[in-house]
C-alpha positions in Angstrom: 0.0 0.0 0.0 3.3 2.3 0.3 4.0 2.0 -2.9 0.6 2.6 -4.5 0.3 5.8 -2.4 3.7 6.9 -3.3 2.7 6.3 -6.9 -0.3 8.4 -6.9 1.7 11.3 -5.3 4.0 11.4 -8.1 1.0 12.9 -10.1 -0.5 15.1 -7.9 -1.1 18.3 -9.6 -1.1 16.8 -13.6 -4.8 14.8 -12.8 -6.9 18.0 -11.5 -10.0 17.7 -11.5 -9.4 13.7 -11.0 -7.6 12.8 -7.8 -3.8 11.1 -8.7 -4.3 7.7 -7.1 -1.9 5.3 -7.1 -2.5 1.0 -7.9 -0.8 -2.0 -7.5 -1.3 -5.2 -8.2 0.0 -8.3 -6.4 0.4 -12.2 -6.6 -0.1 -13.3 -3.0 -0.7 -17.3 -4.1 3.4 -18.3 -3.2 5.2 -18.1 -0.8 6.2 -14.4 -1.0 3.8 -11.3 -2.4 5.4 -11.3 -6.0 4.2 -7.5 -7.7 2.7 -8.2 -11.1 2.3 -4.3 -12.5 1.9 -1.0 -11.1 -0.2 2.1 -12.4 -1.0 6.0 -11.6 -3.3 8.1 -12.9 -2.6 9.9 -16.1 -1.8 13.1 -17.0 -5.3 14.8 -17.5 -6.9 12.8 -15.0 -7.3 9.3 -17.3 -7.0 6.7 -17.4 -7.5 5.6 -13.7 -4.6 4.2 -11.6 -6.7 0.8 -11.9 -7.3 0.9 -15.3 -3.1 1.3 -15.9 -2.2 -1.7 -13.8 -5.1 -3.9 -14.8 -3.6 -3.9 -18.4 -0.4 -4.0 -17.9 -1.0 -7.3 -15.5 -3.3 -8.7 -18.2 -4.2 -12.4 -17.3 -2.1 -12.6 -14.5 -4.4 -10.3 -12.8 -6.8 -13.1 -12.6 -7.1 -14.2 -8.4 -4.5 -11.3 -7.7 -4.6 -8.9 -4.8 -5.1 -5.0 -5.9 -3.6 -2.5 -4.1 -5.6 1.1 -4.6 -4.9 4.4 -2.8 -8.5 5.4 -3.2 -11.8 3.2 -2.9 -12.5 2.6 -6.9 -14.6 4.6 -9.2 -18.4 3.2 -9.6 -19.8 5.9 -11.6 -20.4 6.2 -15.5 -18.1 9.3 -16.6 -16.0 9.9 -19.6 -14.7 5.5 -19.1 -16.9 3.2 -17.3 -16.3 2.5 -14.0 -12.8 1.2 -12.3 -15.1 -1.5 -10.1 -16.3 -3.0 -13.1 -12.8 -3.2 -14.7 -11.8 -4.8 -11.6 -14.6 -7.3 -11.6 -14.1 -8.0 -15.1 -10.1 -8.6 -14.6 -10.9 -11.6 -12.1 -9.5 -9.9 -9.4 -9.5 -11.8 -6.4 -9.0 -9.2 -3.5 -9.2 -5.5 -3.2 -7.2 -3.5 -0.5 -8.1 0.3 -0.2 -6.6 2.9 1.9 -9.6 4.8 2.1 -13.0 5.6 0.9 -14.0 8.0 -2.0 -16.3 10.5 -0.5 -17.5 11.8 -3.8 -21.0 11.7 -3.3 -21.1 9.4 -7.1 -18.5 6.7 -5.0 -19.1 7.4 -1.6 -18.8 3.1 -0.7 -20.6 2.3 -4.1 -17.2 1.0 -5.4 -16.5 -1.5 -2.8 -20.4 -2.6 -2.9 -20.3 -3.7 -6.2 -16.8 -5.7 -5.5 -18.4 -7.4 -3.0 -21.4 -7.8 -4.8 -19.3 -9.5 -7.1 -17.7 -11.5 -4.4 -14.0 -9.8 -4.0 -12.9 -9.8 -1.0 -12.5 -5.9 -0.2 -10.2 -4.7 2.8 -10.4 -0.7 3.4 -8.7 1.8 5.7 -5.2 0.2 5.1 -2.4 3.2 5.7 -6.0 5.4 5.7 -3.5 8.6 7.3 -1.2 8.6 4.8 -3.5 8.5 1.9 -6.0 10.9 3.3 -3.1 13.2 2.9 -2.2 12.8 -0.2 -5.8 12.7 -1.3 -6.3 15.8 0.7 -7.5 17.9 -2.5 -9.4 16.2 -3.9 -11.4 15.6 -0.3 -11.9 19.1 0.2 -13.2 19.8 -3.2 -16.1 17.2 -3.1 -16.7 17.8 0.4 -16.3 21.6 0.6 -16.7 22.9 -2.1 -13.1 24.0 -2.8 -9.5 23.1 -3.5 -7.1 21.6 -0.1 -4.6 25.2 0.9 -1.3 24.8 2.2 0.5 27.5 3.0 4.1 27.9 2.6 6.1 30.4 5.0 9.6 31.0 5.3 11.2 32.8 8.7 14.4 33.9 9.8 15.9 31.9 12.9 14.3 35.4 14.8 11.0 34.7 13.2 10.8 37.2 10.5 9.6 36.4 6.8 10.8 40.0 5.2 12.2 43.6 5.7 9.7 46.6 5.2 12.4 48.0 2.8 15.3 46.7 0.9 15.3 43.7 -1.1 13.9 40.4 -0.6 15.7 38.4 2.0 16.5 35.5 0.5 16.1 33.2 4.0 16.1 29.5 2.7 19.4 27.9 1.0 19.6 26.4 -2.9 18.2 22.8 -1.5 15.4 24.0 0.3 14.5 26.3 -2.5 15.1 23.4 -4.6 12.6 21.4 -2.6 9.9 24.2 -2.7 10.0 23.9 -6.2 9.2 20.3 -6.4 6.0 21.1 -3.7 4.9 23.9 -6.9 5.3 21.0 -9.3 2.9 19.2 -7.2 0.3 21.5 -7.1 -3.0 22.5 -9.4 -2.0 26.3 -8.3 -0.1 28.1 -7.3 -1.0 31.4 -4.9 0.4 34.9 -4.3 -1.4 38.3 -2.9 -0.5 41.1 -5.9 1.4 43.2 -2.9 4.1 39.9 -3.6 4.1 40.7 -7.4 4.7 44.1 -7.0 7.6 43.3 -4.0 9.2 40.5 -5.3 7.8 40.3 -9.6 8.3 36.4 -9.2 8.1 34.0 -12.3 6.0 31.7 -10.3 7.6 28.7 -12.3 8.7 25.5 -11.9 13.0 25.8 -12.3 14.1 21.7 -11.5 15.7 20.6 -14.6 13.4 18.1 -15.9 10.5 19.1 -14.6 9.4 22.9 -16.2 6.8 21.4 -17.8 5.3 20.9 -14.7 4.8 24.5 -13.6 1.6 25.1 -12.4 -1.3 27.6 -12.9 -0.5 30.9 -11.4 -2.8 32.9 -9.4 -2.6 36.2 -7.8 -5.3 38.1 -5.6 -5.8 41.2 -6.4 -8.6 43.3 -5.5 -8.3 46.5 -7.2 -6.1 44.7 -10.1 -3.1 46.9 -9.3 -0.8 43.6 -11.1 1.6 45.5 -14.0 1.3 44.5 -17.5 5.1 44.7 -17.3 5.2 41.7 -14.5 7.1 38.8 -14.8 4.1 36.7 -14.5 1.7 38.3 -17.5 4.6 38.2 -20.0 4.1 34.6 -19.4 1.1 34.0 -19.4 0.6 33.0 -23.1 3.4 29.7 -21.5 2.1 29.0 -18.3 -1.8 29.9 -17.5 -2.1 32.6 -15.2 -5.3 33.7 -13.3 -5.7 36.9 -11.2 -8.7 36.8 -9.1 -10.5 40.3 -8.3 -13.6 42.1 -7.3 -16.4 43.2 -9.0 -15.8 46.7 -8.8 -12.3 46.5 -9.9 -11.8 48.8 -12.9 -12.7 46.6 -16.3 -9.7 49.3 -18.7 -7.0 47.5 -16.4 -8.7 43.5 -16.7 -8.5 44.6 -21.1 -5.3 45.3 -20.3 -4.0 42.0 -18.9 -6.6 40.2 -20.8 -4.5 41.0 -24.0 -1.7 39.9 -22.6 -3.4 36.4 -21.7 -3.7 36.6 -18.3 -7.5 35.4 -17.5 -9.6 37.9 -15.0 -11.9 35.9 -12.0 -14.1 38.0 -10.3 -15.8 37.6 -6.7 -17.4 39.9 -4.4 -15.8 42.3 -2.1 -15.4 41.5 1.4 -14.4 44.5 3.6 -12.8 45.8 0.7 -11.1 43.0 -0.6 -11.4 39.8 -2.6 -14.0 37.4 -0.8 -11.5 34.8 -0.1 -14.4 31.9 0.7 -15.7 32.9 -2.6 -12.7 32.7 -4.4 -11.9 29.4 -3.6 -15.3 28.1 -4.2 -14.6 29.3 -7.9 -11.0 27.6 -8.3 -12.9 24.5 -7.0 -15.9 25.0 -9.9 -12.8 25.1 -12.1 -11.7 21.8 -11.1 -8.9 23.4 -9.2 -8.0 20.5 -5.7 -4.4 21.8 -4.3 -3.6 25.1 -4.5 -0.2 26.2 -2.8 0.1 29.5 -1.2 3.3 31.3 -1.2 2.3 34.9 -0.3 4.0 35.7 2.4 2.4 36.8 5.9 -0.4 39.3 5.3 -2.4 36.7 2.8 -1.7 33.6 5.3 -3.0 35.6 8.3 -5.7 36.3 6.3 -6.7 33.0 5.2 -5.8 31.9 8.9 -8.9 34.6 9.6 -11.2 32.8 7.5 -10.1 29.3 8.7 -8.9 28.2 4.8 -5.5 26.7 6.1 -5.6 22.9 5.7 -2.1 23.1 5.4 0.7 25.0 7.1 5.0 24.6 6.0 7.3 26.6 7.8 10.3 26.5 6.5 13.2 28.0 9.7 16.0 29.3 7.4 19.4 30.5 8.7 20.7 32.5 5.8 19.6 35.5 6.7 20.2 36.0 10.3 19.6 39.6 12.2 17.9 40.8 9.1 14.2 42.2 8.7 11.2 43.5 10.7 8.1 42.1 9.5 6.8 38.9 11.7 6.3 35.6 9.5 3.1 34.4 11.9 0.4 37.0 12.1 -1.6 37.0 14.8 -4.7 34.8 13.6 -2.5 32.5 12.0 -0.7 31.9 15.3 -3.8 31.6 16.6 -4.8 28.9 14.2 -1.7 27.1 14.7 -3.2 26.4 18.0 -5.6 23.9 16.5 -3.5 22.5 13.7 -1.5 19.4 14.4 2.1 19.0 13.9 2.7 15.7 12.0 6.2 16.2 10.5 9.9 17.8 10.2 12.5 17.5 8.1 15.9 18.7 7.6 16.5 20.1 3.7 20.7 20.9 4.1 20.7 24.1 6.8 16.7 24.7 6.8 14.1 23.0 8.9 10.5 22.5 7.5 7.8 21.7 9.9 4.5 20.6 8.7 1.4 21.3 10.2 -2.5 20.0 9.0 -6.0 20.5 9.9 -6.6 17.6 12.2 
């Protein structure tokens, strides 16, 4: 079960809308579990993880053991169902890590196994795969894509300096490791007051993998974001949303919108962007992990609306004695209270700590 969790997270981000679920499947008949074939969900979002491993086991699937990160699909969409695929491959037993709550799966899946008589085992590993299905969960049971938040603070606690340039806090393998958290992401986040700081690419930089940059989004309520910015003389290489108000002036969204940057807008809520709206339209765009890297004044405020379900803060050590401006706000702090600590990690001279909603 490892493994096919493992192989579903190599995914995440390239299957949005579809969750990136991970398969294996298993000869348990000798002595010792022999691993027939292995799949993940595609690029896109199809085919299924099941689907993958099914064919490449062919007729040795027949009295197997499948492995699947996620309870199997049961519902008609664009490929009939996974259950039926695993019915029809002879599949002898099914072991899941934890249910699909889409209300079109929701236990449907492992009914019609066992209506089929395979033997289905579920809630194997069920922590680790609710994380890495934690998209997708939040978007069919709230309505909106999973947020982690990314902060990084100074060994004194402090993300930035009021004026001057950027501190640059985190070292080249940290930085190199944030890079591959953006390539696993649907979106990723910034507040407009970080374009106009900082006038960051957004981008994916690990050889290899800049294909894998994901959609860029910036807040920004009275669309103050430049033409000139890094990020809209992209756009026409790597989709870039800004998400505004609805009184926000409509000369400066023609602007951008020639440059291809595509213009969301959402009501205004005590003079900014609605930030429970704006979500709620990301996740009507299929949108399940978006990954939030802008800086302390947008955490706090997503802190405020309780929109955290994830929180990495990254303790950096390169730039010591320098800045003024606190990484944790005040409600994030306070939220931090009632999030749960469940990992750290070393990355070279930096120390991430993770945090979820319990």
């Amino acid at each position: 079960m490892r493994l096919a969790i493992a192989l579903g997270e190599r995914n995440l981000g390239r299957t949005w809308p579809n969750p990136s679920v991970g398969s294996v499947v298993v000869d348990e008949s000798g002595g010792a579990p022999v691993i027939i074939a292995q799949g993940v969900t595609q690029p896109g979002g199809r085919p299924h993880a099941e689907r993958v491993a099914l064919a490449a086991a062919g007729e040795r699937a027949k009295g197997a053991t499948l492995y699947v990160s996620l309870e199997p699909c049961s519902h008609h969409g664009r490929t009939p169902p996974c259950a039926d695929a695993v019915v029809e491959a002879g599949i002898g037993r099914v072991v899941s890590a934890i249910g699909d709550p889409d209300s079109r799966v929701a236990g449907l899946g492992y009914a019609r196994l066992r209506a089929a008589g395979i033997e289905v085992v579920a809630g194997c590993l069920e922590p680790l795969a609710r994380r890495a299905h934690r998209g997708h969960i939040t978007r069919v049971t709230k309505g909106r894509p999973a947020v982690t938040v990314k902060l990084a603070r100074t060994t004194e606690g402090l993300a930035g300096s009021r004026q001057g340039p950027r501190l640059m806090i985190t070292g080249e393998i940290a930085n190199g490791k944030v890079h591959l958290m953006r390539a696993h992401a649907d979106a990723v986040m910034v507040g407009v007051g970080t374009v106009l700081a900082d006038d960051p690419l957004l981008n994916v930089r690990l050889p290899g993998l800049e294909s894998r940059s994901p959609i860029r989004i910036v807040l920004d309520s009275h669309l103050r974001t430049p033409v000139t910015a890094r990020i809209v003389a992209g756009a026409s290489e790597i989709p870039t949303w800004i998400v505004t108000t609805v009184a926000a002036p409509v000369e400066a969204e023609r602007a951008l919108a020639a440059q291809g940057v595509e213009v969301l807008r959402v009501s205004v809520e005590g003079g900014q962007v609605s930030l429970q709206e704006a979500l709620a339209l990301l996740g009507t765009r299929g949108l399940t992990r978006v990954f939030c890297e802008g800086g302390p004044g947008l955490a706090d405020a997503l802190a405020q609306a309780d929109l955290i379900d994830e929180l990495i803060l990254i303790t950096g050590r390169s730039a010591r004695g320098q800045g003024d401006v606190p990484a944790l706000g005040l409600a994030l702090q306070d939220r931090m209270d009632v999030l749960d600590l469940y990992a750290d990690e070393q990355v070279g001279s930096d120390l991430f700590m993770f945090w979820e909603k319990p």
